[in-house]
N, CA, C and O of each residue as an XYZ file, in Angstrom:
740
protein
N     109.503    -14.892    138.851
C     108.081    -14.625    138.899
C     107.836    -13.238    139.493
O     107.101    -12.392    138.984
N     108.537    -13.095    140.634
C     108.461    -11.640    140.931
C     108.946    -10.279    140.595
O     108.804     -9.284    141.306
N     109.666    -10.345    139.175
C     110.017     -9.722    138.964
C     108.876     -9.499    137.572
O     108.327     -8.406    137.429
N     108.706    -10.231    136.956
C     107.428    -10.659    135.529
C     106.492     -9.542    135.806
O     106.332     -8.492    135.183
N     105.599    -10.233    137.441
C     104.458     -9.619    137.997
C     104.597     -8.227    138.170
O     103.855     -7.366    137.699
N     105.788     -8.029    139.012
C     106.169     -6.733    139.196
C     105.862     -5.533    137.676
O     105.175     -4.529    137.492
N     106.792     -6.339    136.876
C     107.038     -5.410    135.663
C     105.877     -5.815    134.592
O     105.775     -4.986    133.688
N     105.271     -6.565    134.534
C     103.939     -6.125    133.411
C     103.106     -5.579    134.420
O     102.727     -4.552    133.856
N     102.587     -5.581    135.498
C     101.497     -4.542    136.213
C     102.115     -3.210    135.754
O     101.510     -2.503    134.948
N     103.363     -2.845    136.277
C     103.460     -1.445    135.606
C     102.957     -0.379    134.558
O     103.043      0.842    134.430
N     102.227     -1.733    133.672
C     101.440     -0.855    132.449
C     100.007     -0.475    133.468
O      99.395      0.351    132.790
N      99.438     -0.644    134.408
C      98.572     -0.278    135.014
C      98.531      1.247    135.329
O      97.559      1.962    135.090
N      99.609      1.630    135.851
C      99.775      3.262    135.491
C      99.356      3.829    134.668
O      98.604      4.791    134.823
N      99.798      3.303    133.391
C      99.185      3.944    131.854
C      97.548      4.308    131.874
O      97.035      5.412    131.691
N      96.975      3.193    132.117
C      95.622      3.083    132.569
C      95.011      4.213    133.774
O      94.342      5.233    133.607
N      95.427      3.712    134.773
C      95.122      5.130    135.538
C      95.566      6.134    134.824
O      94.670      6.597    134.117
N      96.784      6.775    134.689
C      97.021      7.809    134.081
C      95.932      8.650    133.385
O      95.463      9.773    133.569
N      95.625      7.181    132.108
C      94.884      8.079    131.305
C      93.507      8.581    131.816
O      92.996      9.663    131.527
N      92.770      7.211    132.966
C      91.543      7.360    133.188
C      91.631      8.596    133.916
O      91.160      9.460    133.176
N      92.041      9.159    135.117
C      92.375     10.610    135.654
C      92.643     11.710    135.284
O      92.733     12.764    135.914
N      92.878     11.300    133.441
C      93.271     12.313    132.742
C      95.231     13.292    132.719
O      95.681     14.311    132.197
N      95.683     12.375    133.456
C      96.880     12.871    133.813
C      97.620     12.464    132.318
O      98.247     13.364    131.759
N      97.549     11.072    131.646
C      98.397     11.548    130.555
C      98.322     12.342    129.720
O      99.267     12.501    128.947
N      96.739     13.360    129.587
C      96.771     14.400    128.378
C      98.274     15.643    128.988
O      99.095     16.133    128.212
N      98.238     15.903    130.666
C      98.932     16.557    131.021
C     100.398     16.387    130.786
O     101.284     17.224    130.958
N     100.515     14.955    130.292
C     102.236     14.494    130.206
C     102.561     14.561    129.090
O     103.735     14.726    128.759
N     101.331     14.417    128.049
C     101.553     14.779    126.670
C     101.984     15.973    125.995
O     102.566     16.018    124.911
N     101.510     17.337    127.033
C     101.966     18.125    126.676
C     102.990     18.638    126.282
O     103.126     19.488    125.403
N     103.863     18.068    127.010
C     105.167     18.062    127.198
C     106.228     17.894    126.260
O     106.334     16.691    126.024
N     107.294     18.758    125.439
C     108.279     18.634    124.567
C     108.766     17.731    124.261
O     109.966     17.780    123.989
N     108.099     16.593    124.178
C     109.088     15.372    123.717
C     108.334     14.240    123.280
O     107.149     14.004    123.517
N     109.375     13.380    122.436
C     108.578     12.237    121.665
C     107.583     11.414    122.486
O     107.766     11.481    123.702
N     106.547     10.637    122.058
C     105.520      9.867    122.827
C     106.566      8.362    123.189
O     106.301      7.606    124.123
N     107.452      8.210    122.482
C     108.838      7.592    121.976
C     109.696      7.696    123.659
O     109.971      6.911    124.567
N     109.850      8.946    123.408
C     110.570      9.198    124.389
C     110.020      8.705    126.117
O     110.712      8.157    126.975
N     108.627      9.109    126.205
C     108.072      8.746    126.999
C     107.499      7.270    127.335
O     106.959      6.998    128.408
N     107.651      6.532    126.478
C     107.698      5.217    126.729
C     108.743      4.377    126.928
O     108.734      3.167    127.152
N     110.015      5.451    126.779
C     111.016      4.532    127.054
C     111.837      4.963    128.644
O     112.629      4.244    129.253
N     111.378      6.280    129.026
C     110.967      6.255    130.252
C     110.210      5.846    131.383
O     110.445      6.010    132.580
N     109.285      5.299    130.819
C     108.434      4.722    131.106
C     109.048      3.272    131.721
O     108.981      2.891    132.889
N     109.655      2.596    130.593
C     110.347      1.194    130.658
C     111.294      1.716    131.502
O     111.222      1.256    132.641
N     112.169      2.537    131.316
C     113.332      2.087    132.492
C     112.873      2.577    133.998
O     113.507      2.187    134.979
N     111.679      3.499    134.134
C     110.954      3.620    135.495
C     110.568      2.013    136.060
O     110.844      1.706    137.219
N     109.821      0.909    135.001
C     109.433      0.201    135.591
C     110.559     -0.747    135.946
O     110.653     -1.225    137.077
N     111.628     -1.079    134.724
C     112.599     -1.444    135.048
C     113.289     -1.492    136.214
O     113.582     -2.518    136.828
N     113.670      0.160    136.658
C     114.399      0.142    138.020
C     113.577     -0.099    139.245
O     114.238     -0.222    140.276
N     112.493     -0.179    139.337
C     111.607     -0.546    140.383
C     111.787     -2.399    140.558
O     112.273     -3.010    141.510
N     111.188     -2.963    139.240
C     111.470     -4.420    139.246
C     113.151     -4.963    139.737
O     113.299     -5.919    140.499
N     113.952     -4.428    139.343
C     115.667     -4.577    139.990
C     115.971     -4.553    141.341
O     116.492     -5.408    142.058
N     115.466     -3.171    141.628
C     115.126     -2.976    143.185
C     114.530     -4.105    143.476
O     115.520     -4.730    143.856
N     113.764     -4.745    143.571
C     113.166     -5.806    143.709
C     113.979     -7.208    143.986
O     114.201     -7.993    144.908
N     114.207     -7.062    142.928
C     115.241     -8.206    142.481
C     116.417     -8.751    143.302
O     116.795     -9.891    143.571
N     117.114     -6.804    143.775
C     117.866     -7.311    144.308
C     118.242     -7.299    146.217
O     119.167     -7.552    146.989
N     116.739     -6.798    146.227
C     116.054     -7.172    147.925
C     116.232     -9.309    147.613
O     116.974    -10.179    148.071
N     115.731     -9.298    147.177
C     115.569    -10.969    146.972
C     117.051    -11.719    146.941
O     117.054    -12.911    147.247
N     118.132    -11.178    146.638
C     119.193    -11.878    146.529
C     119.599    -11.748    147.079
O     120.484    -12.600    147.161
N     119.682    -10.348    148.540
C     119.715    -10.313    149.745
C     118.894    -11.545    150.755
O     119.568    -12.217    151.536
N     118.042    -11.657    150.688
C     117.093    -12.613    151.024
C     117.662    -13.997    151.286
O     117.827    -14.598    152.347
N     118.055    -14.518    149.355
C     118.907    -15.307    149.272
C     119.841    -15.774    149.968
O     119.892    -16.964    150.279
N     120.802    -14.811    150.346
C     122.315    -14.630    151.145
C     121.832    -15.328    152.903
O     122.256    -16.311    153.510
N     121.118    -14.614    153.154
C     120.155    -14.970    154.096
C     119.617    -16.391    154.646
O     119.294    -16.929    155.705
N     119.723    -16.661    153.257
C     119.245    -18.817    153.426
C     120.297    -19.326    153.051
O     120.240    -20.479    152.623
N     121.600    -18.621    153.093
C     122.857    -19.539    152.467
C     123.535    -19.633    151.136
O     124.598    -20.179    150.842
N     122.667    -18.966    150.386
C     123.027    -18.922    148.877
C     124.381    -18.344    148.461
O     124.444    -17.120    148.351
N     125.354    -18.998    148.245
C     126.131    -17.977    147.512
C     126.241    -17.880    146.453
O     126.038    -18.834    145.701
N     126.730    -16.262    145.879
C     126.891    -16.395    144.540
C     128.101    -15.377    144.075
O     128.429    -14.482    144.854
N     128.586    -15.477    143.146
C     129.995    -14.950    142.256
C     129.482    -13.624    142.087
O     128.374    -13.127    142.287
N     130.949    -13.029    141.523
C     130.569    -11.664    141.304
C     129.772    -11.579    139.882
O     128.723    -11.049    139.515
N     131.092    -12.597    139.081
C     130.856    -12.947    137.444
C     129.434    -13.347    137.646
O     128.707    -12.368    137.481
N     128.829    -14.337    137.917
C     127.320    -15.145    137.927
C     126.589    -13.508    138.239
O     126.082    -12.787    137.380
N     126.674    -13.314    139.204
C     125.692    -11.674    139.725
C     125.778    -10.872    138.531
O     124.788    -10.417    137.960
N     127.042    -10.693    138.135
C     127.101     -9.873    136.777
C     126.186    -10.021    135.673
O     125.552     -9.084    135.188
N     126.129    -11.276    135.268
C     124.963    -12.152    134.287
C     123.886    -12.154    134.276
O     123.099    -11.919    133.358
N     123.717    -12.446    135.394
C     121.986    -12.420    135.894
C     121.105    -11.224    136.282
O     119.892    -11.044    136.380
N     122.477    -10.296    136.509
C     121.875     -8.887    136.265
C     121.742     -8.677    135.209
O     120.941     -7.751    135.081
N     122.364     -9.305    133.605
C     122.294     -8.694    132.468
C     120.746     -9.287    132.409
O     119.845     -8.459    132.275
N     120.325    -11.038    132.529
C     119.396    -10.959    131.930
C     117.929    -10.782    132.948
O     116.756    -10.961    132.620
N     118.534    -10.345    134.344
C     117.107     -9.466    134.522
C     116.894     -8.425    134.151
O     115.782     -7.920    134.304
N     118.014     -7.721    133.483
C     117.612     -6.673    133.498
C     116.677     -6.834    131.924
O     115.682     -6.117    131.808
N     116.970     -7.585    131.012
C     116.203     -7.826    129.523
C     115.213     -8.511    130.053
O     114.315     -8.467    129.213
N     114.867     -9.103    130.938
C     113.368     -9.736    131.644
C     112.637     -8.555    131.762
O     111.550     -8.326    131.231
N     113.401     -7.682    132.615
C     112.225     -6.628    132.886
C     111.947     -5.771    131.857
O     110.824     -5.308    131.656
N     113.220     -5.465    130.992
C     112.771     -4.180    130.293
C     111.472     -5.301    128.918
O     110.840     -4.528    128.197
N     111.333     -5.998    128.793
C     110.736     -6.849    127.937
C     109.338     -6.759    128.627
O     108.432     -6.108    128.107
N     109.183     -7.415    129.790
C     107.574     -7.482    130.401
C     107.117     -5.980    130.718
O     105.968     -5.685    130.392
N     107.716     -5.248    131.174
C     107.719     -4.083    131.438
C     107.034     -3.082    129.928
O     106.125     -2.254    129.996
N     107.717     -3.447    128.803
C     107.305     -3.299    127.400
C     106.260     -3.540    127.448
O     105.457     -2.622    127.612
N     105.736     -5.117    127.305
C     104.804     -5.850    127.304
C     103.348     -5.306    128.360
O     102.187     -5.461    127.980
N     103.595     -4.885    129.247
C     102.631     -4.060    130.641
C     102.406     -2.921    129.574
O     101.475     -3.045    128.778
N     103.136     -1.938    129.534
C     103.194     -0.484    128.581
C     101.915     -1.113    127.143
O     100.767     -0.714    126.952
N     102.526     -1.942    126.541
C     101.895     -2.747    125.394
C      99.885     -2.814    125.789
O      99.120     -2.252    125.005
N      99.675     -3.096    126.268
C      98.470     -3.803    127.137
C      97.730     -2.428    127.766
O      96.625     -2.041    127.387
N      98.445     -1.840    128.674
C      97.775     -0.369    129.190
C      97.674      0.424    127.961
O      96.769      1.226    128.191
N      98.037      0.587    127.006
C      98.468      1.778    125.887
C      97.307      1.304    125.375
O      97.059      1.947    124.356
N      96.360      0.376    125.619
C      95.197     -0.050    124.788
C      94.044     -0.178    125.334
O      92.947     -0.005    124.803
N      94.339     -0.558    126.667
C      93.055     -0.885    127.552
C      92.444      0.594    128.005
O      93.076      1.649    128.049
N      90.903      0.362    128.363
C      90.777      1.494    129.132
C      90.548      1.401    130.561
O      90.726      2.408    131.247
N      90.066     -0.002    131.243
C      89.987      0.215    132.520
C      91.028     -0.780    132.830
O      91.711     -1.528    132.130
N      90.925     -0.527    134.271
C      92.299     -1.071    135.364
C      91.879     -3.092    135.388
O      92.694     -4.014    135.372
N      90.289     -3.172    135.432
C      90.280     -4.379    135.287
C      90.260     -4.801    134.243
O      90.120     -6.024    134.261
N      90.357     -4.249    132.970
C      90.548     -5.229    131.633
C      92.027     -5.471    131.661
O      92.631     -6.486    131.313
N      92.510     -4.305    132.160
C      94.350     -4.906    132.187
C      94.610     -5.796    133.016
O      95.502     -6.599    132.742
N      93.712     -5.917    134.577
C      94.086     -7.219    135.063
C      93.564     -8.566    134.054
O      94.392     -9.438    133.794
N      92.603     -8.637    133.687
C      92.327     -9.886    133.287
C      93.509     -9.862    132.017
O      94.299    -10.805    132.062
N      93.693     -8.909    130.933
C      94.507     -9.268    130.150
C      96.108     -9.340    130.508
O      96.938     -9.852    129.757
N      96.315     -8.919    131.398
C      97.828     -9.164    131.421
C      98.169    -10.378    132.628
O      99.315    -10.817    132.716
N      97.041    -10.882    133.563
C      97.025    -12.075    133.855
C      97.414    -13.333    132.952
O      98.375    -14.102    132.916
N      96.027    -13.163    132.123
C      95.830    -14.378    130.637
C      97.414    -14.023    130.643
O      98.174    -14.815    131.199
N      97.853    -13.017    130.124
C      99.559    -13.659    129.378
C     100.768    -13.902    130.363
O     101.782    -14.513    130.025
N     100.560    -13.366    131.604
C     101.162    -13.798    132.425
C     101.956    -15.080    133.332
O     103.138    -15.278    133.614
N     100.410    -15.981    133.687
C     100.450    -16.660    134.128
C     101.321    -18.028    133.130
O     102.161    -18.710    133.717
N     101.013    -18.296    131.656
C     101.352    -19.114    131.200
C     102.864    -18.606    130.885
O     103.767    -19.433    131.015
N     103.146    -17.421    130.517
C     104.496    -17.266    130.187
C     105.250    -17.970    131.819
O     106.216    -18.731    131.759
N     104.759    -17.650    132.869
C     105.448    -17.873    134.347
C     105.690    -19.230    134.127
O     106.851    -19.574    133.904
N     104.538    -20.302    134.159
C     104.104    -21.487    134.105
C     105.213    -22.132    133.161
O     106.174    -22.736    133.638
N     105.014    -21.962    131.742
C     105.818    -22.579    130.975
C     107.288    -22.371    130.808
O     107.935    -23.052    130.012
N     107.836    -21.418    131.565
C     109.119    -20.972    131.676
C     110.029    -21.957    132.069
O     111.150    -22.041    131.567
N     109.534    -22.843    133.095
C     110.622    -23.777    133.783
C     111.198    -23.308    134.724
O     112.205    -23.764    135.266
N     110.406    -22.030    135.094
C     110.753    -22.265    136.705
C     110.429    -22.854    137.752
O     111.163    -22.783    138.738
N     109.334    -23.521    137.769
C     108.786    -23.808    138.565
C     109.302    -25.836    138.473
O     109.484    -26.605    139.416
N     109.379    -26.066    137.213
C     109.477    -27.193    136.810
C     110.684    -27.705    135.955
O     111.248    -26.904    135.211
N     111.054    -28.846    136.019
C     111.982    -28.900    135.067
C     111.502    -28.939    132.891
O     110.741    -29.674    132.263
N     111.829    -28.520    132.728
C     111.285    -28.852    131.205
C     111.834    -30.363    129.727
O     111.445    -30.714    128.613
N     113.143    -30.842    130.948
C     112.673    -32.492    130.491
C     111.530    -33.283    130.740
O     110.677    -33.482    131.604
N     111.981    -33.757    129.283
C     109.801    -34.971    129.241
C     108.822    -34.791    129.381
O     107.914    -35.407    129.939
N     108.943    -33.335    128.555
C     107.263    -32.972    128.470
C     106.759    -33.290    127.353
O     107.456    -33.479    126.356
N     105.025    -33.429    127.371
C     104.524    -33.809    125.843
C     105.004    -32.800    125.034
O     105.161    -31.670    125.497
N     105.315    -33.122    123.626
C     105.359    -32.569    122.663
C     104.810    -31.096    122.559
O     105.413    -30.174    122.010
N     103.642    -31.016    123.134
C     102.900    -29.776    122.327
C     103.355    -28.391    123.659
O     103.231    -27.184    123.455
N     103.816    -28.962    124.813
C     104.570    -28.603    125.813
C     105.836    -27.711    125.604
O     106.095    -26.554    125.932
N     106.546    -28.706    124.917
C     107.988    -28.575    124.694
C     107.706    -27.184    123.551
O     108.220    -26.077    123.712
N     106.699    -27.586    122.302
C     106.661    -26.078    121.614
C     106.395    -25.163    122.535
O     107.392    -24.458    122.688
N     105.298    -24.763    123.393
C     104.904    -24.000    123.488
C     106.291    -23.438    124.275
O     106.762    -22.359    123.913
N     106.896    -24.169    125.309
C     107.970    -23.565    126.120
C     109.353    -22.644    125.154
O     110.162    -21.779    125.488
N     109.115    -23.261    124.056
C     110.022    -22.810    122.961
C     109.953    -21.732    122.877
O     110.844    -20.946    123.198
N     108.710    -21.407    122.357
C     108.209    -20.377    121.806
C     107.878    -18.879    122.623
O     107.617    -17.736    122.250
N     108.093    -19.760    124.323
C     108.422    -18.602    125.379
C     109.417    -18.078    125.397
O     110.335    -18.804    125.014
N     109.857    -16.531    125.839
C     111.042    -15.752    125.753
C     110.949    -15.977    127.517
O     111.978    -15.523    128.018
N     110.500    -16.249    128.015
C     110.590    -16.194    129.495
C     111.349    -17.511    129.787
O     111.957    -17.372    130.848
N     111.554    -18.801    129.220
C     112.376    -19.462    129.011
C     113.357    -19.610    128.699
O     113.902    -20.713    128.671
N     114.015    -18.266    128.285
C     115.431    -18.247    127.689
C     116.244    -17.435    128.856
O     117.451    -17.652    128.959
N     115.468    -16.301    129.930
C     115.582    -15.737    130.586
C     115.644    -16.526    131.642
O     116.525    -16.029    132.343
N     115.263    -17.380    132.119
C     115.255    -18.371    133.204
C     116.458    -19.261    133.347
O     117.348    -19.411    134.185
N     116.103    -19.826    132.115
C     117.298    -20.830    131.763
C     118.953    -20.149    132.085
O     119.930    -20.631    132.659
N     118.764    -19.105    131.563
C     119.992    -18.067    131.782
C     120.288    -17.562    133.367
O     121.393    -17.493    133.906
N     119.234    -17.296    133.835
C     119.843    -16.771    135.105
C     119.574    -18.059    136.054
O     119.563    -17.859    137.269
N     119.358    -19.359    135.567
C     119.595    -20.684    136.399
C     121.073    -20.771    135.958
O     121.931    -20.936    136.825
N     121.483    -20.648    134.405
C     122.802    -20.785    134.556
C     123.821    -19.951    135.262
O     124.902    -20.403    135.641
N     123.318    -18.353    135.470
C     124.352    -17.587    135.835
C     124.548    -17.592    137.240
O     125.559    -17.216    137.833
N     123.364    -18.107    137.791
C     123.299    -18.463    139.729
C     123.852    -19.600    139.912
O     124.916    -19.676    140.527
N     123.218    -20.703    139.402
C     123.665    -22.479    139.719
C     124.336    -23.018    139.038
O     124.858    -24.075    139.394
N     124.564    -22.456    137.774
C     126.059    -23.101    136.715
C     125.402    -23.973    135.760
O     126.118    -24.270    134.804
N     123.596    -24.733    135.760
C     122.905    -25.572    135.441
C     122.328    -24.657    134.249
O     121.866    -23.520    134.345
N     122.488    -25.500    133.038
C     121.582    -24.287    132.018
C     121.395    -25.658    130.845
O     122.184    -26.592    130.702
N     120.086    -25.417    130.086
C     119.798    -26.416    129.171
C     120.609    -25.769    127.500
O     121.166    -26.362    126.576
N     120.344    -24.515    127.727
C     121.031    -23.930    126.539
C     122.567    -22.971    126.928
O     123.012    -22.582    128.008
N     122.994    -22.853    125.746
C     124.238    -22.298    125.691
C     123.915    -20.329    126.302
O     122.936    -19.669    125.955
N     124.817    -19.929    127.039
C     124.346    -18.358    127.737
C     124.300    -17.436    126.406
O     123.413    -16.615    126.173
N     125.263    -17.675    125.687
C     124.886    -16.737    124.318
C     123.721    -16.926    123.896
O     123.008    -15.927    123.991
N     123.115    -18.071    123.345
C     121.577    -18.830    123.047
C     120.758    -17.800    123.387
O     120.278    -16.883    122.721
N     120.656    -18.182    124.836
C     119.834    -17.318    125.859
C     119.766    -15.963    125.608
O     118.687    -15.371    125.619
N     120.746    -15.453    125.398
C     120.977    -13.786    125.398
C     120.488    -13.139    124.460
O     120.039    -12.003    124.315
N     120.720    -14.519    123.491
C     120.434    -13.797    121.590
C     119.183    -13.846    122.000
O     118.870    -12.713    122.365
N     118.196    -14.683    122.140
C     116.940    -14.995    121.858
C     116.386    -13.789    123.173
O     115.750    -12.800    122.809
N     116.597    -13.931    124.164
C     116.155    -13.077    125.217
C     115.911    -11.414    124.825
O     114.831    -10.840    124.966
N     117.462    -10.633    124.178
C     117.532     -9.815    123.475
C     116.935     -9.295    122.377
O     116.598     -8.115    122.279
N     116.784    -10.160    121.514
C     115.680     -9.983    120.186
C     114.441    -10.092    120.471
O     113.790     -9.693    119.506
N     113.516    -10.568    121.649
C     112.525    -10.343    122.584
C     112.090     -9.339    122.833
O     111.091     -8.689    122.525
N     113.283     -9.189    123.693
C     113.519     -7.484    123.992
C     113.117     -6.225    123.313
O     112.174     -5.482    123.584
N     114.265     -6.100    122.114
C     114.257     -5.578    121.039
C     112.941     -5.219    120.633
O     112.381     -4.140    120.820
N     112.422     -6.421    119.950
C     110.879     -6.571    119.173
C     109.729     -6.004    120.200
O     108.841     -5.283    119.744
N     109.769     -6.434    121.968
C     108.931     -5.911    122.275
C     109.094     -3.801    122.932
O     108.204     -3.065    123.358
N     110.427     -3.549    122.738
C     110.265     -2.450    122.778
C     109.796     -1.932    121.348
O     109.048     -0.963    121.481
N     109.969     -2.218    120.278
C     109.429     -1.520    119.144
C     107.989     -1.579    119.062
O     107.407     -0.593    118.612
N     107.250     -2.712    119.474
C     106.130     -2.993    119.045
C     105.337     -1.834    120.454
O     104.390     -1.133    120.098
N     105.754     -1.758    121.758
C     105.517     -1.065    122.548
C     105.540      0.218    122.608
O     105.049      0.944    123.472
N     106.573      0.707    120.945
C     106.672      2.522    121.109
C     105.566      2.733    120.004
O     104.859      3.740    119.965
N     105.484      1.678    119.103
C     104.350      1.966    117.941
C     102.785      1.787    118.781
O     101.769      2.070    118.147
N     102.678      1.330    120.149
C     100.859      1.157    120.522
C     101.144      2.318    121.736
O     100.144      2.668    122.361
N     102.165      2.801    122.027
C     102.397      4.190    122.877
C     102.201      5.312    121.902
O     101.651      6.355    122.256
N     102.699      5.095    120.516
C     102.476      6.118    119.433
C     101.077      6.129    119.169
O     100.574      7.166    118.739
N     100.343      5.065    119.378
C      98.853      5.131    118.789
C      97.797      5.189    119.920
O      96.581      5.088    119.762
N      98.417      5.356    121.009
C      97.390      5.196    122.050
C      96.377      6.461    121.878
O      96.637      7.554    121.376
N      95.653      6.192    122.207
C      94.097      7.276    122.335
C      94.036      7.620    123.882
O      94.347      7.050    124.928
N      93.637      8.492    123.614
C      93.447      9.043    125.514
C      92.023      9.406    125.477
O      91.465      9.820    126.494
């Protein structure tokens, strides 16, 4: 969850940016709008990690242990958590114009992606229309995965996870360089 929150607010920058007028000043600049959104992502990226991995310090702290291999993993799929919501933040600011339409809109998608993920809950025996919607979350494949790569407990297979997490990924960086390509300032 704290890493989600962390990395879709990041599109809030975009927003200021533009409202201050600072992205016409970044635009100027020799390089693809492409380019700058994918800087963009790994800025928010390494901030959300940092994050991440204050918390697993934290962890250590209450007793937790964990492997090098498991740490290895769960770094892979935070790191496709973040660069994905992080997309997704970029996605949302690249469109909005004020700071509170991005809160209310990146709340709305927030909260249920958090919710239905299964972190909070287990995702045996839910109603039907439950079980789709959790499906149909990529924040569920990411969870599931780094429950398996910490606690060894996973509902799906880690490749599963990775494929689906990855092609997430993927799709939301493309769809994120085409509304960075079209943004209006």
């Amino acid at each position: 969850m704290s890493i989600t929150m962390t990395s879709i607010f990041f599109g809030t920058y975009i927003v200021w940016d533009k409202k201050i007028d600072f992205m016409k000043s970044v635009l100027v600049a020799p390089m693809s709008r492409t380019t700058m959104f994918l800087g963009k992502v790994m800025g928010g990226a390494t901030d959300a990690l940092i994050q991440s991995a204050i918390l697993i310090v934290i962890g250590v702290l209450f007793g937790i242990t964990y492997t090098v291999q498991g740490m290895l993993v769960a770094y892979m799929f935070l790191f496709l958590i973040t660069v994905a919501t992080v997309s997704i933040g970029l996605i949302i600011g690249s469109v909005m114009e004020s700071p509170e339409g991005f809160g209310l809109i990146s709340s709305f998608l927030v909260f249920p992606m958090v919710f239905l993920s299964g972190a909070f809950y287990p995702l045996d025996n839910l109603p039907q229309w439950m079980t789709v919607a959790t499906t149909l979350d990529p924040l569920t494949y990411g969870v599931d995965g780094l429950r398996g790569a910490i606690i060894g407990v996973s509902h799906n297979s880690m490749l599963f996870n990775l494929s689906i997490l990855s092609a997430f990924c993927v799709a939301a960086i493309a769809v994120g360089t085409v509304a960075f390509n079209r943004m209006k300032l």
